[in-house]
N, C-alpha and C positions, 0 to 999 in steps of 0.2 A: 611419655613417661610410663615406666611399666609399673604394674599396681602395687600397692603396696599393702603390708602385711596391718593385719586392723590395726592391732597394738600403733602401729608408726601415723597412720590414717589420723586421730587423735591425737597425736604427739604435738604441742604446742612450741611455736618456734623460739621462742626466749630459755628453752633447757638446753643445753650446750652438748654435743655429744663427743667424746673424746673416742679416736681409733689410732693405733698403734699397730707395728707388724715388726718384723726382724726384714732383714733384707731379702729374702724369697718371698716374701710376701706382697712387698711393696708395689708391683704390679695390680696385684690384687687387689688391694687399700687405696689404690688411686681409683679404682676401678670404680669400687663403693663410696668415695669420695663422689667420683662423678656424677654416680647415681641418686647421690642426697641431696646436690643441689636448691632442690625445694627448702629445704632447712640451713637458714643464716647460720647457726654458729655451728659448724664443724671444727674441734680442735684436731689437727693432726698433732700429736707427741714423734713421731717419727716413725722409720727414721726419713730423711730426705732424698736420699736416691739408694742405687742397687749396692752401694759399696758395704762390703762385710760387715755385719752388725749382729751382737748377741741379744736374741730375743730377751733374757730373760731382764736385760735393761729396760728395755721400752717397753714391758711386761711390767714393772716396777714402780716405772713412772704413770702407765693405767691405772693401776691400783690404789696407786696415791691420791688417783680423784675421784 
């Protein structure tokens, strides 16, 4: 596991972490997805695969939590 940043080091696993992308990103967000693993609750909001998606949707629904 590559190291992790202090602030996360400390991060206690019952706070939930929500990540979102638009579709260019989505690569990228599984990416970090994969690399959180150590932490049970990862909420993905989206979106689910590479097909067209406007950011400022799943930007939206971040913000809402």
């Amino acid at each position: 596991m590559a190291a992790l940043p202090l602030k996360m080091r400390h991060m206690k696993k019952n706070h939930n972490i929500y990540i979102a992308s638009d579709h260019r990103g989505f690569k990228l967000k599984q990416h970090l997805i994969k690399g959180m693993q150590w932490h049970s609750n990862i909420i993905d909001l989206g979106p689910k695969n590479h097909d067209p998606a406007d950011y400022p949707d799943y930007a939206h629904k971040l913000c809402k939590k």
